[in-house]
N, C-alpha and C positions, 0 to 999 in steps of 0.2 A: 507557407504559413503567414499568419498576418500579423507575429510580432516577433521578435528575437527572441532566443533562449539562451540565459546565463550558463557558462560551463565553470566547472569550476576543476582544473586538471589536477593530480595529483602522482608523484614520481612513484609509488606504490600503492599498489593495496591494502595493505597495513596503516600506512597515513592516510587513505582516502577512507576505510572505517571508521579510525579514532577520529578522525578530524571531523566526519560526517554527527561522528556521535558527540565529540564535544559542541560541532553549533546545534543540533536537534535540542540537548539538555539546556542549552542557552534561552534556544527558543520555548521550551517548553517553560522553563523559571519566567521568564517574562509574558508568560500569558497564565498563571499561574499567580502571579505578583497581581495583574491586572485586573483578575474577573476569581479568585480565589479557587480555581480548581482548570486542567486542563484537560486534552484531548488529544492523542495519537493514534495515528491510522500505521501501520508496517508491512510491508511484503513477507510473503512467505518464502519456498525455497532456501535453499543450501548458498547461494549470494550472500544474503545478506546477516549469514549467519556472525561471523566476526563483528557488523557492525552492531547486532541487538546485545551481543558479549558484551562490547567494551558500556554501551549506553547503561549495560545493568549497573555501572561501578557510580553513576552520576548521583550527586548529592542534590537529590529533590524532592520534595513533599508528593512522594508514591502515592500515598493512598489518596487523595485528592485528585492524582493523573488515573484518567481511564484509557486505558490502551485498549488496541480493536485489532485485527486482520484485516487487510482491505479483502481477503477473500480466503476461502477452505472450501476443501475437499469435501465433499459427504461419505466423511468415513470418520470410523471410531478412533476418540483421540489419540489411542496407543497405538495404532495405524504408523508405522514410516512413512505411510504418506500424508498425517497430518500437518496443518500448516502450525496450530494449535501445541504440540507435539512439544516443535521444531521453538516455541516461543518460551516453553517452560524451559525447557534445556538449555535457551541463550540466556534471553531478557527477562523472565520473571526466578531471578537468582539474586543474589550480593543485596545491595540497597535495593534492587526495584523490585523484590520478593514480596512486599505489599502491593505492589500498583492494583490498582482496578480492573482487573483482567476482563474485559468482553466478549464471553465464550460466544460461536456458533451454537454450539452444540451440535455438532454435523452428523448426528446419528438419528436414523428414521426417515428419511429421505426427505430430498430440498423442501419440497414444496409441503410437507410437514410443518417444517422450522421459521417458515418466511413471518408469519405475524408476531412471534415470539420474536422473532433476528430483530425485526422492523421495527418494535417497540422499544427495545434494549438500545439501539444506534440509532432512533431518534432523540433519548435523549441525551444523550451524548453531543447531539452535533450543534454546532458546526465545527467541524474537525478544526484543531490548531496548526496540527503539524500534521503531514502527509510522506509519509519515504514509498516511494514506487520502484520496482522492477520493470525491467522490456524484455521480454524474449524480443530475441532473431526475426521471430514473423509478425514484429512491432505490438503485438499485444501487451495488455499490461493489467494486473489485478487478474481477475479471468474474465476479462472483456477478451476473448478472442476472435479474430477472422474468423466469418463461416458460422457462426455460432448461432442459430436460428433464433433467438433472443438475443442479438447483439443487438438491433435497431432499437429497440425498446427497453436496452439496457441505458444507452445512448444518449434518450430522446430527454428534454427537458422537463417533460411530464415524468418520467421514472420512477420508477419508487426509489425509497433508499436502499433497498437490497434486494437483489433479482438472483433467481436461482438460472443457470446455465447450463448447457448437455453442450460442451465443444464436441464436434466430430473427431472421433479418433481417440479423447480422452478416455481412461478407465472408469470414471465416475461424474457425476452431475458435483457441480459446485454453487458456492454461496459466494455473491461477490456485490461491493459496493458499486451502488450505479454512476454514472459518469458526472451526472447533477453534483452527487456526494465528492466525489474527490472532486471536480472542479470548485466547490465553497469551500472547499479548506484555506485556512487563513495564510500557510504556504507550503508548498509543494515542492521537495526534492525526489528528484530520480535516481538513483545508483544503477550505475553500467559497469563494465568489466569487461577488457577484450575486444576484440577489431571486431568481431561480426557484429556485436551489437552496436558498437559505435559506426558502421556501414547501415546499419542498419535505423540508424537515426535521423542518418544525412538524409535515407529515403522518406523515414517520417514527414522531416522538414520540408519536403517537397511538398507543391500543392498537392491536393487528391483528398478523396471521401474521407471519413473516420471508422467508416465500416470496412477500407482495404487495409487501413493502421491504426487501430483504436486510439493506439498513444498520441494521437494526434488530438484526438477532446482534451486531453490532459496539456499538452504542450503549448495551448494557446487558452489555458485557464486565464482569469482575470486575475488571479494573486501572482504574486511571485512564482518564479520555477525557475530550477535549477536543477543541471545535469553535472552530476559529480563524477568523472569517471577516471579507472587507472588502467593500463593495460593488463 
């Protein structure tokens, strides 16, 4: 890669949530302070479920913050598989039960939703803050390997939201394109566990962005930082 990536370690889980969520509310207060309203992007899955918890408790001018999914499922929100779902349950609870919520709306299929999606997180952007996941096979958002619309998820022309059919997946997704999370003003990753942190080292390696997505992300021009606990 062609610039180093901040880590930031943490002796547990539990402290690398709170600790993640008390700098995210920092950074969000001071881009909020600056420009009178912010912008968050979040991972879906069951990771980084603890950390959207503890961010719900932050004392912040909510309804001013527009929160986003960097990507969902196309499926209906009560879905266990929604990412959506997964964000009422955590982060739109306690204080951040006003935020700005940025539905997909993932029902009706992708390429249904893309102009509606595309109008709603343009104007939102340029993201303030960014938390990203990695699976194991270095993907990240649902930029995944293999993904027939990876390259063009990728590419600097991109839209801001590109719908996705991964191979193997049960359903087509909605997911911000690599443009979009590279302008965010900065960028944290949360990992957990030796395979994915094996699996970063390989990131960090030279090689395509189409073998390791998270590789557009990890040589973003903002800040980035990988926060991880085992």
């Amino acid at each position: 890669m062609s610039r180093d990536v901040a880590r930031q370690l943490y002796p547990d889980r539990d402290t690398l949530m709170r600790g993640l969520a008390e700098l995210v509310g920092d950074q969000l207060r001071a881009a909020h302070a600056s420009k009178g309203r912010a912008s968050l992007a979040v991972p879906g899955g069951t990771t980084p479920g603890p950390f959207l918890t503890a961010l719900s408790e932050a004392d912040l001018d909510w309804p001013e913050i527009t929160v986003m999914l960097t990507d969902e499922r196309v499926v209906p929100e009560y879905s266990e598989r929604s990412n959506t779902r997964l964000l009422r349950e955590t982060l739109m609870r306690n204080a951040a039960a006003g935020a700005n919520l940025l539905r997909f709306h993932a029902i009706g299929g992708a390429d249904f939703l893309l102009d509606t999606v595309r109008e709603r997180v343009a104007e939102a952007l340029p993201l303030d803050v960014t938390v990203l996941g990695m699976g194991a096979d270095m993907h990240t958002a649902s930029l995944f390997p293999g993904t027939p619309e990876l390259a063009a998820a990728l590419a600097g022309t991109a839209p801001d939201v590109v719908a996705m059919h991964p191979p193997g997946q049960p359903e087509a997704r909605l997911t911000l394109s690599a443009p979009v999370l590279r302008g965010s003003g900065v960028i944290h990753i949360l990992l957990t566990g030796a395979e994915k942190l094996a699996a970063l080292d390989r990131a960090l390696a030279p090689g395509p962005a189409e073998e390791a997505p998270i590789r557009a992300i990890l040589d973003a021009p903002c800040p980035v930082t990988v926060h991880y606990a085992d």
